[in-house]
DSSP file (Angstrom, degrees, kcal/mol; ACC not computed):
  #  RESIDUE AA STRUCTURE BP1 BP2  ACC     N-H-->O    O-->H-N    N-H-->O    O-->H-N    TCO  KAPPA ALPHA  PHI   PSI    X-CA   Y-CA   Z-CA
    1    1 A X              0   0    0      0, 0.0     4,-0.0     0, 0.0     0, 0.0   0.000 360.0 360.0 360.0 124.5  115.1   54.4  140.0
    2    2 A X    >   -     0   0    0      1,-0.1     3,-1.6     2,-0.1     4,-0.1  -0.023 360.0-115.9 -53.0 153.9  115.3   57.7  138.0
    3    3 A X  T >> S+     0   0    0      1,-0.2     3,-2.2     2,-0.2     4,-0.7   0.815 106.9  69.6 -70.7 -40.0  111.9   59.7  137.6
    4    4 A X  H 3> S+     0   0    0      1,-0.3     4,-2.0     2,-0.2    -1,-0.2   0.598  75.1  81.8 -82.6   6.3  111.9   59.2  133.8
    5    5 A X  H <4 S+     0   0    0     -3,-1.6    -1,-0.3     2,-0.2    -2,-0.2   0.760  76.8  67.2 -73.0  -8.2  111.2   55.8  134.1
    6    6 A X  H <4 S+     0   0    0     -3,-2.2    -2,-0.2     1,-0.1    -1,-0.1   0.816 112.2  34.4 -38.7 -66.9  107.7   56.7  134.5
    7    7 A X  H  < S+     0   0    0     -4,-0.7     2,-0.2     1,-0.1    -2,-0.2   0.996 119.2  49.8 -66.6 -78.0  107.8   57.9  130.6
    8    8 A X     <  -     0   0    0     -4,-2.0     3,-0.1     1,-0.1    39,-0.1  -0.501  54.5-161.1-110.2 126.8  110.4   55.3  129.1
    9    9 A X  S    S+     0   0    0     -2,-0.2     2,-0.3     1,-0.2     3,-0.1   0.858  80.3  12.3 -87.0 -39.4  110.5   51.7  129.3
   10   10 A X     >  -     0   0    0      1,-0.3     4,-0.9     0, 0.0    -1,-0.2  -0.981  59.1-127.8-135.4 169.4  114.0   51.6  128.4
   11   11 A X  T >4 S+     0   0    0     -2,-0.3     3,-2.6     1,-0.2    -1,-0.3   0.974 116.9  55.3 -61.4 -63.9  117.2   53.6  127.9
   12   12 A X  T >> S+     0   0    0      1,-0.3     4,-4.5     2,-0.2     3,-0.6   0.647  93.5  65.9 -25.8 -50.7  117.3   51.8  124.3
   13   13 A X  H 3> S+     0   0    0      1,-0.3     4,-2.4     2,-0.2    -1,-0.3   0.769 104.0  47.8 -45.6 -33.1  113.7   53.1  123.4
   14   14 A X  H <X S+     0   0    0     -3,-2.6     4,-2.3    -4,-0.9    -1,-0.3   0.930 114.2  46.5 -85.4 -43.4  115.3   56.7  123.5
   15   15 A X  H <> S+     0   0    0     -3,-0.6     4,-4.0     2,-0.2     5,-0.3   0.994 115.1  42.5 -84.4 -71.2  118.3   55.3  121.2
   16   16 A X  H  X S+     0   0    0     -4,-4.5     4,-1.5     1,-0.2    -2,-0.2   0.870 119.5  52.7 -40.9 -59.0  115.8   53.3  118.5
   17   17 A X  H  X S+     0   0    0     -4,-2.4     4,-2.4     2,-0.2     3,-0.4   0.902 108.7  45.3 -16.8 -61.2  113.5   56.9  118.8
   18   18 A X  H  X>S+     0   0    0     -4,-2.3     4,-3.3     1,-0.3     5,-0.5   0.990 116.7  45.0 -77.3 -46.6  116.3   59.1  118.1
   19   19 A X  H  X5S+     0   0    0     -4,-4.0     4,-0.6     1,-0.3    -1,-0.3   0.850 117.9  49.4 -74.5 -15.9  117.5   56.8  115.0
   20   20 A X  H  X5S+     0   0    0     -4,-1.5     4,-1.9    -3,-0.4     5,-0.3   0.859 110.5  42.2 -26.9 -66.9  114.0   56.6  113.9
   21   21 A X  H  <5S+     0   0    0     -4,-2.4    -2,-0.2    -3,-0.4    -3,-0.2   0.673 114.3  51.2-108.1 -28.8  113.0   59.9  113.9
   22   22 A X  H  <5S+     0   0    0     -4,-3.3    -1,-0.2    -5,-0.4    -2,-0.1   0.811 120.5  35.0 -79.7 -15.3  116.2   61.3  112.3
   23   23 A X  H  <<S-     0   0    0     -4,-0.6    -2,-0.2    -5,-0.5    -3,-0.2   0.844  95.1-143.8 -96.6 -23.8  116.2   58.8  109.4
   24   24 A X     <  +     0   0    0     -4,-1.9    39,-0.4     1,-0.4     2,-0.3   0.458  67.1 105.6  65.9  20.6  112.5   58.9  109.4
   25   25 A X        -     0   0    0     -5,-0.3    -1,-0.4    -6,-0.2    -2,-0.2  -0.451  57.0-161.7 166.1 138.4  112.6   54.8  108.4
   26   26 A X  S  > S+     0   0    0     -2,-0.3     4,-2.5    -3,-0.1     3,-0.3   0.390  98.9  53.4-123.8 -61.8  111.8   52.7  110.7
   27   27 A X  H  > S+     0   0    0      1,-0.2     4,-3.6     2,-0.2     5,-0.1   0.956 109.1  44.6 -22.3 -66.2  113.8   50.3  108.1
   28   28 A X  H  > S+     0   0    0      1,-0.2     4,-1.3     2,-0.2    -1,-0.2   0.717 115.1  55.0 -87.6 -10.9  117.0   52.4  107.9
   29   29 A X  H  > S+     0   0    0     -3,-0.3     4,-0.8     2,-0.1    -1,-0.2   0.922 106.9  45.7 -42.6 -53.1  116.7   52.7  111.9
   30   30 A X  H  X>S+     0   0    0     -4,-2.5     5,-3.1     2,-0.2     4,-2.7   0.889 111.2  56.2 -73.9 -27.7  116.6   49.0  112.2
   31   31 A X  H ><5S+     0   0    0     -4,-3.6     3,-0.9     1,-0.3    -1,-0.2   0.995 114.9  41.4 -42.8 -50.0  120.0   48.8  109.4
   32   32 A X  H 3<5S+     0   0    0     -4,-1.3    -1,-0.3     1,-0.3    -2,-0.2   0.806 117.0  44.7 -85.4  -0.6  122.0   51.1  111.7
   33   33 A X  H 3<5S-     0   0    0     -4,-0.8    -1,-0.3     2,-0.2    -2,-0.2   0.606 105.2-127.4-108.6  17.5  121.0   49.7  114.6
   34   34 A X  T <<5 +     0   0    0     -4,-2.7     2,-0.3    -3,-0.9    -3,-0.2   0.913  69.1 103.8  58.6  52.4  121.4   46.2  113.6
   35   35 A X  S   <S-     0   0    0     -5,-3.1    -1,-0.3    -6,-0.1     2,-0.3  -0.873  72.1 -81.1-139.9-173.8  118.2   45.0  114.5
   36   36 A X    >>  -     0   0    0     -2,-0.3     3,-2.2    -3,-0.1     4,-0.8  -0.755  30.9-125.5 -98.0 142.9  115.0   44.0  112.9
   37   37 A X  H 3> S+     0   0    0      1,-0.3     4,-0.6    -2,-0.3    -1,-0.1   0.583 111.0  56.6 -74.1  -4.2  112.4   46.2  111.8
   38   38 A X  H 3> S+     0   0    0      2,-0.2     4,-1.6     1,-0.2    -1,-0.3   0.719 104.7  57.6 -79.5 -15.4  109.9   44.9  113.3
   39   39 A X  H <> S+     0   0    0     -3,-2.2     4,-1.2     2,-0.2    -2,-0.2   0.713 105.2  51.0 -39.7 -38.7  112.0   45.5  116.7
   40   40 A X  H  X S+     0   0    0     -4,-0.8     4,-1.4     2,-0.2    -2,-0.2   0.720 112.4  48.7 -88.3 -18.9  112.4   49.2  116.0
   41   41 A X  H  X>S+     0   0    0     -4,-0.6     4,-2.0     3,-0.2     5,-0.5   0.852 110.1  54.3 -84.7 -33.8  108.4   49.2  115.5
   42   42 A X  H  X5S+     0   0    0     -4,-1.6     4,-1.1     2,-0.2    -2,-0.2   0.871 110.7  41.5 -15.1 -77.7  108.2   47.4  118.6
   43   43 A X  H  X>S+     0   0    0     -4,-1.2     4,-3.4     2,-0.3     5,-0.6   0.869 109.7  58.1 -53.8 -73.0  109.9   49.7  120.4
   44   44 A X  H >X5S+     0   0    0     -4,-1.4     4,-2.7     1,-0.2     3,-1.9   0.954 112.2  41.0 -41.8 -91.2  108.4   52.6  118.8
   45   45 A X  H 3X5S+     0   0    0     -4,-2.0     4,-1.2     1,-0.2    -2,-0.3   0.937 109.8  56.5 -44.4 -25.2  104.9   51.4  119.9
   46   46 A X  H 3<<S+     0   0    0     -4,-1.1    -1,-0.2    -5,-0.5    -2,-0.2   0.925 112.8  41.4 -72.3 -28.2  106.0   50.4  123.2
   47   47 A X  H <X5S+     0   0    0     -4,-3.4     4,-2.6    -3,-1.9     5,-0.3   0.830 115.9  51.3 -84.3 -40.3  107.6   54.6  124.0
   48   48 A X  H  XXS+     0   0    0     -4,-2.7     5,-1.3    -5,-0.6     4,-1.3   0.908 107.4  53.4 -80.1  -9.4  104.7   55.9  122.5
   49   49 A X  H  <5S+     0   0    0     -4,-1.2    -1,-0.2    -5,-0.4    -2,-0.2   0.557 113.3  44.1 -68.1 -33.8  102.7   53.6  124.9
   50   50 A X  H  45S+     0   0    0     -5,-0.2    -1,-0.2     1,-0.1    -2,-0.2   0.916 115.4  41.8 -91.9 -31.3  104.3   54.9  127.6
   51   51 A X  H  <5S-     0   0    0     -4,-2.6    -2,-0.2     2,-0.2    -3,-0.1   0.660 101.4-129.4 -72.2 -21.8  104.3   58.5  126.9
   52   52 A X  T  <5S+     0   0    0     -4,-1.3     2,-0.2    -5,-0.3    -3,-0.2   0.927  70.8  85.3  24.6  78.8  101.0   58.4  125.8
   53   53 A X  S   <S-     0   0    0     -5,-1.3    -2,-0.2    -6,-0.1    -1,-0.2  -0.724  80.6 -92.7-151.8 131.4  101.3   60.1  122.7
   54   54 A X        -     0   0    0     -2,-0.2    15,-0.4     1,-0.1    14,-0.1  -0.211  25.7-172.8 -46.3 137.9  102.1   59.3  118.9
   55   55 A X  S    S+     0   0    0      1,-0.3    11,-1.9    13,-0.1     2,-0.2   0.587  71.0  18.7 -98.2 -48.5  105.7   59.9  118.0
   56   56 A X  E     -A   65   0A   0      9,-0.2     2,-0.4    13,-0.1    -1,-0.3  -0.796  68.3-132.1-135.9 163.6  105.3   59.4  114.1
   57   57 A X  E     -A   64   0A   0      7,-0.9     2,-2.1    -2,-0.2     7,-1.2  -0.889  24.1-151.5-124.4 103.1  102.3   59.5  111.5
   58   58 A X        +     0   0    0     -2,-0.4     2,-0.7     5,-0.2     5,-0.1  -0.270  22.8 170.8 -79.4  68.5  102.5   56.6  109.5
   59   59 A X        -     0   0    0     -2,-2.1    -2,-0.1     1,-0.1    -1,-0.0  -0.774  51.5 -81.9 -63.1  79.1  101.1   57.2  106.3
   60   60 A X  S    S-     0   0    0     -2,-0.7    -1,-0.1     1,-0.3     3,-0.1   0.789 118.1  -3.2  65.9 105.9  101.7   53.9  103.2
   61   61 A X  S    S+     0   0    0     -3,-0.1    -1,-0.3     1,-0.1     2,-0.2   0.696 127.2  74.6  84.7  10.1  105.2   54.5  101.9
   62   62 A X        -     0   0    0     -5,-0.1     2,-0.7     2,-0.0    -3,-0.1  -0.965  55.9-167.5-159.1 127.7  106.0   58.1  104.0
   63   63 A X        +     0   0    0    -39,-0.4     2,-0.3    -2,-0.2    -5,-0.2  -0.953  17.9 167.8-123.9 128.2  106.9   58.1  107.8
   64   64 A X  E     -A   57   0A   0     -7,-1.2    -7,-0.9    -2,-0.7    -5,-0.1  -0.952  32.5-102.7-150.9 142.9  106.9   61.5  109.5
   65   65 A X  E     -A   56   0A   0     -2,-0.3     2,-0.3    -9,-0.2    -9,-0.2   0.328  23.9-137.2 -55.0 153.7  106.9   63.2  113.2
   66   66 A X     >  -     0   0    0    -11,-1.9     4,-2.9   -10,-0.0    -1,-0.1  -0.880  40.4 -98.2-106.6 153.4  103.9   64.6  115.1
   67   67 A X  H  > S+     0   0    0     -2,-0.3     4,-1.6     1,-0.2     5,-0.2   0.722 132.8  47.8 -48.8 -19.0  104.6   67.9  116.9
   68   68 A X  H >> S+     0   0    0      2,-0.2     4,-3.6     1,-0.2     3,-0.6   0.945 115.1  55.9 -99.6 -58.1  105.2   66.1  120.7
   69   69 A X  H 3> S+     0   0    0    -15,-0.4     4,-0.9     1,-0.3     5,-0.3   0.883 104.7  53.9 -53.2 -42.9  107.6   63.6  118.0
   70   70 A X  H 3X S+     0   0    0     -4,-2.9     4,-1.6     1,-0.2    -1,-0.3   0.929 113.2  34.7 -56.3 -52.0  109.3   66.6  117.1
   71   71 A X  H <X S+     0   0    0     -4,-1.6     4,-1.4    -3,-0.6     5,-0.3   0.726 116.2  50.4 -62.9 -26.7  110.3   67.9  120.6
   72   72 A X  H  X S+     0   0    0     -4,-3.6     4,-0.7     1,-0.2    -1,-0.2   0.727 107.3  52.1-101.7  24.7  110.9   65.2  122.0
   73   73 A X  H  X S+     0   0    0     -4,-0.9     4,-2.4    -5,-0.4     3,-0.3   0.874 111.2  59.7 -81.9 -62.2  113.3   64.1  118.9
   74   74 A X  H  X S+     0   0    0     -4,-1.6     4,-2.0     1,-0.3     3,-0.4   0.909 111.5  35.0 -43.6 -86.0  114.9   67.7  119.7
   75   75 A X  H  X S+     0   0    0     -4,-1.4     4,-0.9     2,-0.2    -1,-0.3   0.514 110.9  54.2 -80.9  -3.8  115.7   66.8  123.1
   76   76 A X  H  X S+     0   0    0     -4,-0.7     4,-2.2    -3,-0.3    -1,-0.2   0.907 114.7  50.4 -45.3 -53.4  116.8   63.0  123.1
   77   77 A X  H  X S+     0   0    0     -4,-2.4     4,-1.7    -3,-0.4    -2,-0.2   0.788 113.6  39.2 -72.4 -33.4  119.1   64.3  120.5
   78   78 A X  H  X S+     0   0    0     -4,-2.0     4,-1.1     2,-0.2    -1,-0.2   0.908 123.5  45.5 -68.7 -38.5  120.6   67.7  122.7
   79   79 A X  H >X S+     0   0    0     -4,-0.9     4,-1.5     1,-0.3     3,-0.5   0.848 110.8  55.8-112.2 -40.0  120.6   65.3  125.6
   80   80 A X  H >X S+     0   0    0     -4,-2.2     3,-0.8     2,-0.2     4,-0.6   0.936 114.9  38.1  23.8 -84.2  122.2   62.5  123.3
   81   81 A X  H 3< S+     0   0    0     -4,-1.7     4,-0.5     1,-0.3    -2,-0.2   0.396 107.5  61.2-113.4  31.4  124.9   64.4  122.5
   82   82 A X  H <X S+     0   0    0     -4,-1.1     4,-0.9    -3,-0.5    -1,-0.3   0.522 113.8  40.8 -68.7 -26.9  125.6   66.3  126.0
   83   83 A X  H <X S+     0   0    0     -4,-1.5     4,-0.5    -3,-0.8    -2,-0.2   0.486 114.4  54.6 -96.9   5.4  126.3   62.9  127.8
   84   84 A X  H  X S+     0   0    0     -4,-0.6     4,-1.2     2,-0.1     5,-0.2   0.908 113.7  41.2 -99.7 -60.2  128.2   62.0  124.5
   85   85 A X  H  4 S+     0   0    0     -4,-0.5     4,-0.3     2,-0.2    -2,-0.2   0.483 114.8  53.0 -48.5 -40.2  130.3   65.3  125.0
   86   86 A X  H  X S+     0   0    0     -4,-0.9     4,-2.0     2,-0.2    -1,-0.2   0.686 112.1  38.4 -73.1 -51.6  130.6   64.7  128.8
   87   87 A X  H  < S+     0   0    0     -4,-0.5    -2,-0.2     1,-0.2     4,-0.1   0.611 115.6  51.4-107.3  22.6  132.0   61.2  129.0
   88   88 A X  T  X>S+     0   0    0     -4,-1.2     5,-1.0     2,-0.1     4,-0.9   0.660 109.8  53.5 -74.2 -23.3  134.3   61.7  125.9
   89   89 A X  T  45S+     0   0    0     -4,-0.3     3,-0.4     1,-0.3    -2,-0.1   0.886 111.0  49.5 -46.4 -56.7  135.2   64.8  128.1
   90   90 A X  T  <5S+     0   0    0     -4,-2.0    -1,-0.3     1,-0.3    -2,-0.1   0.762  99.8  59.5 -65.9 -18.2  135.9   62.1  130.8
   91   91 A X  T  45S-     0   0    0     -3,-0.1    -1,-0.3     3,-0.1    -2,-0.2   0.578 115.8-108.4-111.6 -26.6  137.9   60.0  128.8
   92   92 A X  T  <5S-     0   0    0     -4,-0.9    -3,-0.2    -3,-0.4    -2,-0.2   0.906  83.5 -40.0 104.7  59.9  140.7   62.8  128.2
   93   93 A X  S > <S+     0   0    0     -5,-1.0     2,-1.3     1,-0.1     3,-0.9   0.782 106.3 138.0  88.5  10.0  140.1   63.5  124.8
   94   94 A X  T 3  S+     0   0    0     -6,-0.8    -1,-0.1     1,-0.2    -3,-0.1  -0.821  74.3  20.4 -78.3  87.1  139.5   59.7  123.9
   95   95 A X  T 3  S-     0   0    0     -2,-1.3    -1,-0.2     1,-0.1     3,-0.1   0.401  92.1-179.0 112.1  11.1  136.9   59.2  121.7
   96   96 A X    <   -     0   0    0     -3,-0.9    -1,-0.1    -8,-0.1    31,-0.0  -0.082  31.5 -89.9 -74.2 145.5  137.1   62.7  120.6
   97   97 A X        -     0   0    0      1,-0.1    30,-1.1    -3,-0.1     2,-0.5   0.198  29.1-148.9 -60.5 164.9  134.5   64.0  117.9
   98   98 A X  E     -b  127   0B   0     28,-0.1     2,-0.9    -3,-0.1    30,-0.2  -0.905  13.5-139.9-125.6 143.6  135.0   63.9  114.3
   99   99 A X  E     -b  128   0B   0     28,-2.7    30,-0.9    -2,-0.5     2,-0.6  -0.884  16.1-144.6-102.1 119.4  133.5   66.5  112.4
  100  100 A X  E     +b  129   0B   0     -2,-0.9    46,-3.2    28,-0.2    30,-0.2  -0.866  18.9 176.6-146.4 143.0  132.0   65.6  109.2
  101  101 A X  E     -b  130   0B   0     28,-0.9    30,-2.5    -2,-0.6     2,-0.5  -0.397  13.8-163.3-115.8 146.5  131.9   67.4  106.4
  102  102 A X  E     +bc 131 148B   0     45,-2.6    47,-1.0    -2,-0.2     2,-0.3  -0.992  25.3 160.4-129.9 140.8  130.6   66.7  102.7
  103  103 A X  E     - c   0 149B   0     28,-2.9    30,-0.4    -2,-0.5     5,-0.1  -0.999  42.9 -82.7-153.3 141.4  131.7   68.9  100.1
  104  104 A X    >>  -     0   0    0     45,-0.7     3,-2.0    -2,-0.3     4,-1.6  -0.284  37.9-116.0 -46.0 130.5  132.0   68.9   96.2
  105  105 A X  H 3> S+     0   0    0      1,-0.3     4,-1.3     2,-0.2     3,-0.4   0.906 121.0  45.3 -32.6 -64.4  135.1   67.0   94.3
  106  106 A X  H 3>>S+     0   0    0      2,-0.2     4,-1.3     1,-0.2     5,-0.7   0.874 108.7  51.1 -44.0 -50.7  136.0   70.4   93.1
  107  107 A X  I <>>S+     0   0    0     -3,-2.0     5,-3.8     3,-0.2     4,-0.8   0.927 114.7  49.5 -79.5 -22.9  135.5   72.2   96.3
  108  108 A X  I  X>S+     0   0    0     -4,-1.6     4,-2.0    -3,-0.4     5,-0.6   0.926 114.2  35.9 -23.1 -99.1  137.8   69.5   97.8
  109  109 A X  I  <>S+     0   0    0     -4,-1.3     5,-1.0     1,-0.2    -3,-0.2   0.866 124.0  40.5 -63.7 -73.9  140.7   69.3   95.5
  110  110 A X  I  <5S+     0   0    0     -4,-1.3    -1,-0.2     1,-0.2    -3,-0.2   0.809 135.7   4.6 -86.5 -24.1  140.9   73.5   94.6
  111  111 A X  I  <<S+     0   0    0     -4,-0.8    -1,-0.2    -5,-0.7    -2,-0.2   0.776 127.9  48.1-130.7  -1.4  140.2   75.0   97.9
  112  112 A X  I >X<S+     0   0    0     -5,-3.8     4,-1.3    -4,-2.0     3,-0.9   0.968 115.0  44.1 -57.2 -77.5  139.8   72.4  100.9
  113  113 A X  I >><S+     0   0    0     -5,-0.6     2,-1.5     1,-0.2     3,-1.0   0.884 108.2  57.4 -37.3 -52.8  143.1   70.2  100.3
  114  114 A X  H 34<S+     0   0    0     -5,-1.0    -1,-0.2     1,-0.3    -2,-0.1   0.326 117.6  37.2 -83.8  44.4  145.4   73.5   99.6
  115  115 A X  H <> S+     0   0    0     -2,-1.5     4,-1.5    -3,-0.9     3,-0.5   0.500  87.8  93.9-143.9 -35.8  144.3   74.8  103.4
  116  116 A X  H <X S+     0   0    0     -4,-1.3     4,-0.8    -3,-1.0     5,-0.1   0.478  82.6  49.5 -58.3 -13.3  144.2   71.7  105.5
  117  117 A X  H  X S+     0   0    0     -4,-0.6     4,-2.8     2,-0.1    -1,-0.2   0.853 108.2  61.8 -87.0 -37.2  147.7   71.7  107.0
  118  118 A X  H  >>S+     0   0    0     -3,-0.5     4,-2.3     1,-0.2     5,-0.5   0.985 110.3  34.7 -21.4 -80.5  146.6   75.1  107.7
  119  119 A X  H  X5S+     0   0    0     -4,-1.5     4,-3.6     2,-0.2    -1,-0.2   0.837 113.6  55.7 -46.6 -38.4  143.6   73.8  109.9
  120  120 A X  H  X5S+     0   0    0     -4,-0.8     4,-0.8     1,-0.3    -1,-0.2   0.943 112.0  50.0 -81.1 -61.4  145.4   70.7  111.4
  121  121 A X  H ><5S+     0   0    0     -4,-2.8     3,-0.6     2,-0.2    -1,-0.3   0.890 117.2  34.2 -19.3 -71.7  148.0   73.2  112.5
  122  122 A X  H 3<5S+     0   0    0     -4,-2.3    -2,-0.3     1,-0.3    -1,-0.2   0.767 133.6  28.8 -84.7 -34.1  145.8   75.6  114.1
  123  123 A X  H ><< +     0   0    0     -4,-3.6     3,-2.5    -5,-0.5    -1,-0.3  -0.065  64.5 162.0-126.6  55.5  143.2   73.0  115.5
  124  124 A X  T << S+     0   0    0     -4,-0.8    -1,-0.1    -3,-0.6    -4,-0.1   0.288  71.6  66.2  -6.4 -29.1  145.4   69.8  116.0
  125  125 A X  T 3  S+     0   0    0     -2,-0.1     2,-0.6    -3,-0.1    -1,-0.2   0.586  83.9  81.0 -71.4 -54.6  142.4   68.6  118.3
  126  126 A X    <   -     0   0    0     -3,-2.5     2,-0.5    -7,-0.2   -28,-0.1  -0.604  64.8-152.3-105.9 153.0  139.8   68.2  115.8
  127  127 A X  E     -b   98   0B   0    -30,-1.1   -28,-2.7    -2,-0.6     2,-0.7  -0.673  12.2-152.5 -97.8 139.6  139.5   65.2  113.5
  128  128 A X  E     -b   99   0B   0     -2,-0.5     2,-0.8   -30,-0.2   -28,-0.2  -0.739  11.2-165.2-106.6 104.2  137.8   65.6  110.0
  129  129 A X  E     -b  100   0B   0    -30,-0.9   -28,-0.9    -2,-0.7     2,-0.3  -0.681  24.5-165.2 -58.7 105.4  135.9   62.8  107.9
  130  130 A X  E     +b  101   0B   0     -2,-0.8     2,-0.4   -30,-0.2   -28,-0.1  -0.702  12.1 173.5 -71.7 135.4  135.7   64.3  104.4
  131  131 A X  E     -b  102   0B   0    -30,-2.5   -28,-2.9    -2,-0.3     2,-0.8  -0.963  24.5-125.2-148.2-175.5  133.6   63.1  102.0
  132  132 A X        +     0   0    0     -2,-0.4     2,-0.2   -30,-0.2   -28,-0.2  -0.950  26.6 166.0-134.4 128.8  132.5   64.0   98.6
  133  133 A X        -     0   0    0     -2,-0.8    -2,-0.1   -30,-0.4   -31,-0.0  -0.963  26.0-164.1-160.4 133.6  128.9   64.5   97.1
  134  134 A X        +     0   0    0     -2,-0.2     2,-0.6   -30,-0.1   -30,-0.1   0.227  67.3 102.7 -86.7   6.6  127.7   66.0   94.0
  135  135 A X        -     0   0    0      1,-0.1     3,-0.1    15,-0.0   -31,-0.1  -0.830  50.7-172.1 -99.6 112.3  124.2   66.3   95.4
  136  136 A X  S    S+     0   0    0     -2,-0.6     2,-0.4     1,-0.1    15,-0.3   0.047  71.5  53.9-103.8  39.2  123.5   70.0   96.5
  137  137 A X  S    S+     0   0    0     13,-0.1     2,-0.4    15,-0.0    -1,-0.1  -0.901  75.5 137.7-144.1 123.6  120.0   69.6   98.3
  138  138 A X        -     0   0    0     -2,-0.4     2,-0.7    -3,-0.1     3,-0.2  -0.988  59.6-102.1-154.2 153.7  120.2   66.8  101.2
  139  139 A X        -     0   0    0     -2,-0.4     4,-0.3     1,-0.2     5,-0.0  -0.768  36.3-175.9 -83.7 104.3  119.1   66.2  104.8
  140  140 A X  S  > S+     0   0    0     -2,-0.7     4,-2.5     2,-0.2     5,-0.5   0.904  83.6  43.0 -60.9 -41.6  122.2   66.8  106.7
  141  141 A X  T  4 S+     0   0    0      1,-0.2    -1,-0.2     3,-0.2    -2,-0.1   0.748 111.0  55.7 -78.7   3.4  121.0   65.9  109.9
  142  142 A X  T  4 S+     0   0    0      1,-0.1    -1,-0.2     3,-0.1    -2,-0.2   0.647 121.2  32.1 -93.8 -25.1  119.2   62.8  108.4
  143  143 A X  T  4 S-     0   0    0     -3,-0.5    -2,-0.2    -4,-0.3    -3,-0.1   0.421 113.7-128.4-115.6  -9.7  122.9   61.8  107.0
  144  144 A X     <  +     0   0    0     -4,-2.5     2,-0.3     1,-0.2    -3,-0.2   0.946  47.6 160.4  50.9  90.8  124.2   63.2  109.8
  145  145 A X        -     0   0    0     -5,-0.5    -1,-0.2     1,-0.2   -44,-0.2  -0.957  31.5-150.8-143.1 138.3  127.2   65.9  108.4
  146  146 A X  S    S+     0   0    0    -46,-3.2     2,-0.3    -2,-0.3    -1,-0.2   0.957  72.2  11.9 -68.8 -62.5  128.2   68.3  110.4
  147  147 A X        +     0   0    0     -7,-0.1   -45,-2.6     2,-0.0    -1,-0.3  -0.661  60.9 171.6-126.3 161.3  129.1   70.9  107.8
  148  148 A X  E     -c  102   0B   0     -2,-0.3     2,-0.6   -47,-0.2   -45,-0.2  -0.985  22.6-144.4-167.4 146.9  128.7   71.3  104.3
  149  149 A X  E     +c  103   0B   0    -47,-1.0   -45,-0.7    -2,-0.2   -42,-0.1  -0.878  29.5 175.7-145.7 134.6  129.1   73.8  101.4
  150  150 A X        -     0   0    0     -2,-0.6     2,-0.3   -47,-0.1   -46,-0.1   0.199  36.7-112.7-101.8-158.9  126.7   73.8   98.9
  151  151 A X  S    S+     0   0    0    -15,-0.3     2,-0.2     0, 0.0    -2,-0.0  -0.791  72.0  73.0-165.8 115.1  125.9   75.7   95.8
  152  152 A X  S    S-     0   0    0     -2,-0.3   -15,-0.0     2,-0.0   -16,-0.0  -0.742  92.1 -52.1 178.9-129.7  122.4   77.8   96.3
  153  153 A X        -     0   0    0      2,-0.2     3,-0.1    -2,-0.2    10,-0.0   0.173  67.7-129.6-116.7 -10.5  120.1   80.9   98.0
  154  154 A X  S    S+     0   0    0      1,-0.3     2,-0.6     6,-0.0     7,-0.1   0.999  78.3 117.1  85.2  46.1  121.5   79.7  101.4
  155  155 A X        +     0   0    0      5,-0.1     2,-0.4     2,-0.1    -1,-0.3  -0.960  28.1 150.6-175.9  92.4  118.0   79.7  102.8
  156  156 A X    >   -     0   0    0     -2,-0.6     3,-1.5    -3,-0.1     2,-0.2  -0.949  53.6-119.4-151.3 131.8  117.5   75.6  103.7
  157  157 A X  T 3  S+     0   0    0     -2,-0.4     3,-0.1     1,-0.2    -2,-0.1  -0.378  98.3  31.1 -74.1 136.7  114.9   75.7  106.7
  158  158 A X  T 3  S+     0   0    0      1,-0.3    -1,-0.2    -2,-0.2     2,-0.2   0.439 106.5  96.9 104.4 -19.5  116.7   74.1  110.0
  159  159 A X  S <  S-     0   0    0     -3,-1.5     2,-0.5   -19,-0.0    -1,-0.3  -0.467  71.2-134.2 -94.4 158.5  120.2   75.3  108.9
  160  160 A X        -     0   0    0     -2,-0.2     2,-0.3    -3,-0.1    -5,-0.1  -0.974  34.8-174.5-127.1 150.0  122.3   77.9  109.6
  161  161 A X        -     0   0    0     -2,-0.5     2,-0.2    -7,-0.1    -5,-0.0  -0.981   9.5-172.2-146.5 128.8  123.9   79.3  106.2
  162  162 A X        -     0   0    0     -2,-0.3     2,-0.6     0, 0.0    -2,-0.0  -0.856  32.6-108.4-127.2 168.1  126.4   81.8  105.5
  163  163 A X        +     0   0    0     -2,-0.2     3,-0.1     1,-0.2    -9,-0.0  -0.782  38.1 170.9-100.0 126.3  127.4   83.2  102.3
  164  164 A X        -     0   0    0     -2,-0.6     2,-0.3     1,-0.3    -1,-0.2   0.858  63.3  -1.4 -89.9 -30.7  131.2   82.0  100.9
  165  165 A X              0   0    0      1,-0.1    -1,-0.3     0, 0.0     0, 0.0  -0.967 360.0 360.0-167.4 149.2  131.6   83.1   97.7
  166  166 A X              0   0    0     -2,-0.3    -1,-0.1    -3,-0.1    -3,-0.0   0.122 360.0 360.0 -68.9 360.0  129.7   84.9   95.0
């Protein structure tokens, strides 16, 4: 038996965590993981019962991480998506990631589309979901998009930002 059973009562507990703590809903955890929510609270009191520490502060109407919820949200989620990365590795390119990206109708149509045989050409490899949203302030990693191109000061804490056009 691995050492980190010690900590974790189950592999799952890390899975329910990680969707937990990125949606910050214990609700929209249980949607995507097609359980109930009082399963993902379950769960949740049962990991922090084993680490013995608080994961989340649950305040009426607002759920949000405690510093030890923050790291170890940080690494479930590197470690998540190194064994994700490793046996798609194993699988020869099977399963291989899709990068997705949200961008404005407009940035679409006038400069995405007339470059995209361009990319497919040059990176044949990677697959893209495009999608389209007029909303320029969102939680990417909470909606989980890779990439995104926004209209702002470039300055969104947690992000890396470059500037594209003036």
């Amino acid at each position: 038996m691995h050492k980190l059973r010690a900590f974790v009562p189950s592999a799952n507990a890390l899975f329910v965590f990680e969707a937990a703590a990125r949606r910050l809903s214990f609700t929209e955890a249980a949607g995507e993981l097609n359980v109930s929510q009082p399963a993902v609270s379950k769960t949740i009191r049962a990991l922090e019962r084993s680490c013995g520490f608080a994961l989340f502060r649950r305040c009426p109407g607002r759920l949000s991480l405690t510093g030890e919820g923050e790291r170890l949200f940080a690494e479930v989620r590197d470690s998540l998506d190194r064994l994700h990365g490793a046996i798609a590795g194993l699988r020869g390119g099977q399963g291989a990631d899709v990068v997705r990206a949200s961008f404005s109708s407009v940035f679409v149509a006038l400069w995405l589309l007339p470059r995209l045989d361009r990319f497919k050409a040059r990176w044949p490899g990677i697959r893209l979901r495009i999608e389209e949203s007029e909303r320029d302030v969102f939680d990417l990693a909470r909606e989980e998009v890779d990439l995104s191109s926004r209209l702002g000061t470039g300055v969104w804490p947690g992000l890396r930002a470059w500037p594209f056009l003036a």
